[in-house]
N, C-alpha and C positions, 0 to 999 in steps of 0.2 A: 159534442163538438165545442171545442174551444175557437171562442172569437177575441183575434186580437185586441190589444197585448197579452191574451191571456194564454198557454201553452201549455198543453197535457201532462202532465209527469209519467212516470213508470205506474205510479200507486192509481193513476187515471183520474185525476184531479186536476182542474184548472190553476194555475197560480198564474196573478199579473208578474212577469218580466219586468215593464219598468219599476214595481217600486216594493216587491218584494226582497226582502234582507239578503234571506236565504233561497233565492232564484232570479240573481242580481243581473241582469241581459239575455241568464240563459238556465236553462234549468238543471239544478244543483248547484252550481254557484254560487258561495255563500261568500258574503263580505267578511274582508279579517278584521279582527279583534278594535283594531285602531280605527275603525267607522260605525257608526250610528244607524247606517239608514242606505236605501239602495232611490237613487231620486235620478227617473230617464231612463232607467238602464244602466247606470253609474252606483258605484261604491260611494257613498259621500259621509260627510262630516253637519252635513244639517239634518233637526228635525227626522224622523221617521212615523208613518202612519202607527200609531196604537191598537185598530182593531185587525182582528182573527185573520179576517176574511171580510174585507170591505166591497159592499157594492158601492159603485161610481157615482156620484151628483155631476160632480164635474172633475176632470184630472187631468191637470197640465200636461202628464205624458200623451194625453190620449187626445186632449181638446185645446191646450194650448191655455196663454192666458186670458183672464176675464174680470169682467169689474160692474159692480151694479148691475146685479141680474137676478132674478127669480125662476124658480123652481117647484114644480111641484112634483110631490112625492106621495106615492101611494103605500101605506105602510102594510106594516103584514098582520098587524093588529091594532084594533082602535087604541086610541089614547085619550084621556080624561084630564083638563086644568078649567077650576073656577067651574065645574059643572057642565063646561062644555064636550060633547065627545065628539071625535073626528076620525075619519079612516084613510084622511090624506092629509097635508098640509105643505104651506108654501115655504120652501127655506131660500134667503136671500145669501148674496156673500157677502153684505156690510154684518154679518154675525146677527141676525135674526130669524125667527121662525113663527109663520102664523098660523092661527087656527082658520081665520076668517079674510075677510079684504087685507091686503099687502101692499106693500111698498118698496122701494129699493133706493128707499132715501140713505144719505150716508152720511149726513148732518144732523150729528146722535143731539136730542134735549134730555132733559129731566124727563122724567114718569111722574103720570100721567102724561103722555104725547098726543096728537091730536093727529099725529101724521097714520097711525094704527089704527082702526077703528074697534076692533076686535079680540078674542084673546089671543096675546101676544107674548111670546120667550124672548128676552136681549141678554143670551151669555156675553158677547162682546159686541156693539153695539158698535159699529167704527167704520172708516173710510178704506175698507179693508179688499185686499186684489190678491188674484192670485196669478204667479210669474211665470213662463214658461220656462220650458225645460228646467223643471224641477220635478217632487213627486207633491207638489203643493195641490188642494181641493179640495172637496165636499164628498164624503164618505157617510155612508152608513152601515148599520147590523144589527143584530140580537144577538142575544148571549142568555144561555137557559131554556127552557121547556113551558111549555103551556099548564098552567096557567100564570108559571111566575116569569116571563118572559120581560128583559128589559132592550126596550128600545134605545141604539144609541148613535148618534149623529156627531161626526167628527170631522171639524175645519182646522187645518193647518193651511194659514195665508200667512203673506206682509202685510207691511202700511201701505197704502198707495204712495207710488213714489219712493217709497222706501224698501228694497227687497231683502235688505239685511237683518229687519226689524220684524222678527218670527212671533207667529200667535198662532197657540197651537192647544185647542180645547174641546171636549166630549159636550154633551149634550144627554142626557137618559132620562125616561119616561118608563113607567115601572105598571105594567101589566095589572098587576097585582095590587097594586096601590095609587085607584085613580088620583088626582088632584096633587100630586107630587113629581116635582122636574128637580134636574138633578145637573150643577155645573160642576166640572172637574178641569181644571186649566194643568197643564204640560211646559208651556212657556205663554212667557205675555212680555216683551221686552222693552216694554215702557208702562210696566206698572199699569195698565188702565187706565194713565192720566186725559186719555182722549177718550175715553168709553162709554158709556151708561151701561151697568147691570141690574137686572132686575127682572120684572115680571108685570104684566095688567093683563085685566079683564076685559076694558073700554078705554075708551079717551078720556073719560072722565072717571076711570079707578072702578073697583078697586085696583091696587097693586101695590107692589112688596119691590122696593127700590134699594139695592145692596149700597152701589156707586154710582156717582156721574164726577166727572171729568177730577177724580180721588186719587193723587199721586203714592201708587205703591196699594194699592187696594187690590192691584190681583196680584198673586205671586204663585212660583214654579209648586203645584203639589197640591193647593188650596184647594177643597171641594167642597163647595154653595147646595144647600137646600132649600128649596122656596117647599109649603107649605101652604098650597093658594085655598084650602079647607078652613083653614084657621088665621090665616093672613100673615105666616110667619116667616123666618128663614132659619138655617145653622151654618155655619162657616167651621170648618175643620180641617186637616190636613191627611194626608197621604204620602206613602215613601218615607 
């Protein structure tokens, strides 16, 4: 049984309708060549979700918009940062994720923060919303096999306030190799100059601080390794 927006195929597969490329309002409907992305039901020109087959956090087709909110998620396999392992964790929409107590503050500082108590992911750390009727929200997946299975968590929002102003980044946590998180950014359309990236342990460190409020510090393609075993990071690119 498919539950909406989700719609059976011939092949007996659910595919979401609203934000499906190739099952663009309806099923086989594929957008042409001159659009990116199927966002509502619509053929569009913004943004398109990146994973396979995304389960839902939140999705403006489905829930509309949203701002300052937490979430918890049960994953389908533990995950391991700084020695802590967990079988669920909280993800917020100002672009954070915890292992432990949370917050849904949107008034990013430097790392060490005192607003986390816990260990704590900041791919984009920001005043960040997600707009209705768009294919804009909080997604997750796996990708691979047991035991090398990589978790991966992907936000595509705006600025608050600003709906034109796209950020749109993974998140992966790798099965196979506890104590390693993994940012991969898509679009960030104001460079990260409002953001803090990084990683802690505690309020009081350790952690591994890429950026904060660093003009042109994320860019389309750029993929961040924290290394919270060793205390380190890698920045490298993609496409």
């Amino acid at each position: 049984i498919c539950v909406s927006p989700y719609v059976r195929t011939p092949s007996q597969t659910c595919v979401n309708i609203k934000i499906d490329f190739y099952n663009c309002g309806a099923v086989g409907h594929v957008c042409a060549s001159n659009y990116i992305s199927c966002s509502n039901g619509v053929c569009s020109t913004a943004p398109s979700i990146q994973l396979a087959n995304p389960k839902t956090i939140w999705s403006s087709p489905e829930d509309g918009s949203v701002d300052d909110r937490m979430f918890s998620v049960n994953l389908p396999f533990s995950i391991s940062l700084y020695g802590t392992t967990r079988s669920s964790i909280t993800v917020t929409t100002n672009g954070v994720l915890c292992f432990g107590t949370c917050d849904d503050d949107y008034s990013e500082t430097s790392l060490p923060t005192n607003d986390f108590s816990g260990v704590t992911v900041f791919p984009f750390w920001d005043d960040l919303y997600v707009y209705s009727s768009t294919s804009q929200g909080i997604y997750y997946g796996t990708e691979g096999n047991a035991p090398n299975r990589v978790l991966i968590f992907e936000y595509y929002m705006s600025h608050y306030q600003q709906p034109s102003q796209y950020y749109q980044f993974q998140v992966k946590f790798f099965e196979s190799t506890p104590g390693l998180v993994q940012f991969q950014y898509f679009y960030a359309s104001d460079g990260g100059i409002t953001a803090t990236v990084g990683v802690q342990k505690s309020s009081s460190g350790p952690y591994i601080q890429y950026s904060y409020h660093q003009a042109n510090s994320v860019q389309s393609n750029m993929v961040l390794t924290f290394n919270t075993n060793i205390g380190t990071y890698n920045n490298s690119a993609t496409g």
